[in-house]
N, C-alpha and C positions, 0 to 999 in steps of 0.2 A: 754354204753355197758351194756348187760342185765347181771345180776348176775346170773351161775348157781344154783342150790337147790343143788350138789350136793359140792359147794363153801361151805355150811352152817358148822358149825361142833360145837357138843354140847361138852363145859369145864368145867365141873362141879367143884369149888375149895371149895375145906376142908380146914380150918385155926383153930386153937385152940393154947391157950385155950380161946385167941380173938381175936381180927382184929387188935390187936395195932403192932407197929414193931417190937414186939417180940414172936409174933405170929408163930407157926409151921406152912407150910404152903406148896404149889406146889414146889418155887422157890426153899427153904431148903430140900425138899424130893428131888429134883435132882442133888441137889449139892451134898448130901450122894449118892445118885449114880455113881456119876464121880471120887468121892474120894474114893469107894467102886472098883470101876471099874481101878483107875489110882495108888494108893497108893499115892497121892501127891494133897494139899491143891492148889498147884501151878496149876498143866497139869487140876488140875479138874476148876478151876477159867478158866483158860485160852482155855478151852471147852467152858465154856457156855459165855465169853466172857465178864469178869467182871477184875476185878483186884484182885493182891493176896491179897491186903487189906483188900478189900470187903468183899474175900470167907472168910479169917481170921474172920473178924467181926464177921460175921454171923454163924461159927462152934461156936464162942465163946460162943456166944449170944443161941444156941443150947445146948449148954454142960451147960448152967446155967439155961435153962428153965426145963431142967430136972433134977430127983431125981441122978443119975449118967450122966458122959459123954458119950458122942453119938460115940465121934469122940478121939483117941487119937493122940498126933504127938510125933515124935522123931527128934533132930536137928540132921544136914545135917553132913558136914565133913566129914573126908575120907570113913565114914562105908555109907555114903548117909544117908538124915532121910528119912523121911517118913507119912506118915499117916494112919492111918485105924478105921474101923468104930468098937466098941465095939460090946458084942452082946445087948447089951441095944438099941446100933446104929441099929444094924441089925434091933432087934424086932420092935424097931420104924417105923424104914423104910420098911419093911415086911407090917404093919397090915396100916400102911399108903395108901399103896400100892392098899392092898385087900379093903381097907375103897372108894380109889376112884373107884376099878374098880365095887362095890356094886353099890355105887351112881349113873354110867354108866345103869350099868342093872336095874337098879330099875329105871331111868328116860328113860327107850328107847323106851315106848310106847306113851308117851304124847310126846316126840321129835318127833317122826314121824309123830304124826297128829300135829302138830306144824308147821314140816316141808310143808307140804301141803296146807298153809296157807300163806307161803311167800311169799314174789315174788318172781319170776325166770328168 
């Protein structure tokens, strides 16, 4: 079956401050979205389909690769805990944000004549 050209889609990924696995990176900018978006370490893991261990790890693994935390949490019991993003979280995830969607528009001329190149 022929592939369409319109199948193709450019992902430009940003990692810092290197490629090792503790690197900032797509997967940790969404997870601050889900937990931005859910107030819970849990519903935002259980969004993107990982475990709450996992998201744990990696908030953790986030709050130590920077100079403050990204992310704070409160335990659960009768008030409910919670989570939410500092504004250090926020900024990060903000300029993260605008850093991919640069790299989009600055690579969308050579993607196109790229794309013309494909098969289809």
């Amino acid at each position: 079956m022929a592939r369409s050209v319109l199948a193709f889609e450019l992902q430009p990924r940003l990692r810092f401050p290197h490629a090792g696995r503790e690197a900032f990176g797509p997967g940790k900018a969404e997870l601050l979205c889900h937990i931005a978006a859910t107030g819970s370490i849990r519903t935002a893991a259980t969004e993107m389909g990982m475990s709450y261990h996992r998201a744990w790890q990696l908030v953790k693994g986030m709050n130590l690769l920077f100079r403050v935390p990204l992310v704070t949490v409160s335990r659960g019991g009768g008030t409910g805990g919670g989570a939410h993003l500092t504004r250090a979280g926020e900024e990060v995830l903000t300029r993260y944000t605008r850093m991919e969607q640069a790299c989009a528009g600055a690579t969308r001329t050579d993607w196109q004549a790229l794309l013309r190149l494909l098969r289809k």
